[in-house]
C-alpha positions as CSV (number, residue, x, y, z in Angstrom):
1,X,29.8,20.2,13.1
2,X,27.8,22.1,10.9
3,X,27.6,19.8,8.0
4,X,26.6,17.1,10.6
5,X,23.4,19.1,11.8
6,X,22.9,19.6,7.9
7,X,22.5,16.2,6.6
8,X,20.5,15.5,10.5
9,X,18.0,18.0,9.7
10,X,18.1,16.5,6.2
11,X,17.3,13.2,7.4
12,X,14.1,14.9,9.8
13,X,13.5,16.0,6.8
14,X,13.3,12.5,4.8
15,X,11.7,10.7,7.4
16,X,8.5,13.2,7.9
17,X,8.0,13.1,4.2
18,X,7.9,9.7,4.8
19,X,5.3,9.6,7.8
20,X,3.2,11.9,5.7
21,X,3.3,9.6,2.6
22,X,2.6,6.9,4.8
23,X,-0.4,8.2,6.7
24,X,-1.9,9.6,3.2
25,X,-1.3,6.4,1.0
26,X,-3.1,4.6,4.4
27,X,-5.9,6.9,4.6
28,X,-6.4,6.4,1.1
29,X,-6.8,2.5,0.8
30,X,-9.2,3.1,3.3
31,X,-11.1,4.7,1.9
32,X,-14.3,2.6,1.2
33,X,-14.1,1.7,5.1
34,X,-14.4,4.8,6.1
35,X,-17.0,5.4,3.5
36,X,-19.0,2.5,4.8
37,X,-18.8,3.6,8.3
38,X,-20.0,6.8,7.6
39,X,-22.5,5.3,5.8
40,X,-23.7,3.2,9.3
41,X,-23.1,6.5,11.3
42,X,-19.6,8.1,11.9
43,X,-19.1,11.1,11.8
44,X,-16.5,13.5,10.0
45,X,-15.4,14.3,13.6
46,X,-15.0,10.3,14.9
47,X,-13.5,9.7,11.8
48,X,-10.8,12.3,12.3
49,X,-9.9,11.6,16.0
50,X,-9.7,7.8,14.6
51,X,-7.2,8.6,12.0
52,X,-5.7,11.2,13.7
53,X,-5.4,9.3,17.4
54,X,-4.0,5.8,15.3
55,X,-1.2,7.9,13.7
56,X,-0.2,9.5,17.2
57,X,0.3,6.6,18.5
58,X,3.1,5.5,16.1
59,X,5.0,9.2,16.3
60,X,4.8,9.2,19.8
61,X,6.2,5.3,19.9
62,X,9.0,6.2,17.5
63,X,10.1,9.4,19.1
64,X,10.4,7.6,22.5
65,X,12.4,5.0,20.9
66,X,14.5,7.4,18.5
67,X,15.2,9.2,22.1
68,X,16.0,6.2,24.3
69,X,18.0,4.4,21.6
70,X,19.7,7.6,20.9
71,X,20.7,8.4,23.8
72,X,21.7,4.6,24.7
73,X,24.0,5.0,21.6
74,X,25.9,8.3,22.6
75,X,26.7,6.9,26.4
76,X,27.7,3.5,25.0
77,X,29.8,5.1,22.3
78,X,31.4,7.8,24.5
79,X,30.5,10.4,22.6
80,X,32.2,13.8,24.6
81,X,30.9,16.2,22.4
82,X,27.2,16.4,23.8
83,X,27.0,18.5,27.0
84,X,24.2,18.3,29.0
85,X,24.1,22.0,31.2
86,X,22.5,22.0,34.1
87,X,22.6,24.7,36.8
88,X,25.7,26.0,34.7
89,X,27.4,23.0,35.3
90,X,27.9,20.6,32.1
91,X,27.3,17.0,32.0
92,X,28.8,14.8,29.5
93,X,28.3,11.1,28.8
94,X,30.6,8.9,30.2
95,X,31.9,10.8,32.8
């Protein structure tokens, strides 16, 4: 169990690196657009809520999927070991 939320948190782990590097190495080859828009009037503030509203988009879209697909997974599979508890009660996939 615990080496299983070990190499899960190690795989969060991989995969923001990787968003980060992504969004950077993006932002970067941009560069001279952005430049060139700021030139005809952005500002830093547009510019941000651009970059920063484009980005959201694809966490949020990948978390819902990660979630849904996830969770699709564990009811398909049968997986017992999850427990849901609600109201004290516990709810397992499958059952």
């Amino acid at each position: 169990m615990i080496l299983g939320v070990f190499l899960a948190g190690i795989v969060g782990l991989i995969g923001i690196s990787n968003v980060v590097n992504t969004v950077s190495a993006d932002v970067s080859a941009r560069k001279l657009e952005y430049a060139a828009m700021q030139s005809i009037g952005m500002t830093k503030k547009q510019m941000e809520r651009d970059i920063f509203g484009k980005y959201a988009r694809y966490v949020f879209l990948a978390s819902g999927l990660a979630a849904v697909g996830g969770a699709a997974l564990t009811y398909f599979l049968g997986l017992t070991a999850i427990c849901f508890t609600v109201s004290g009660r516990c709810f397992q996939p499958g059952s």
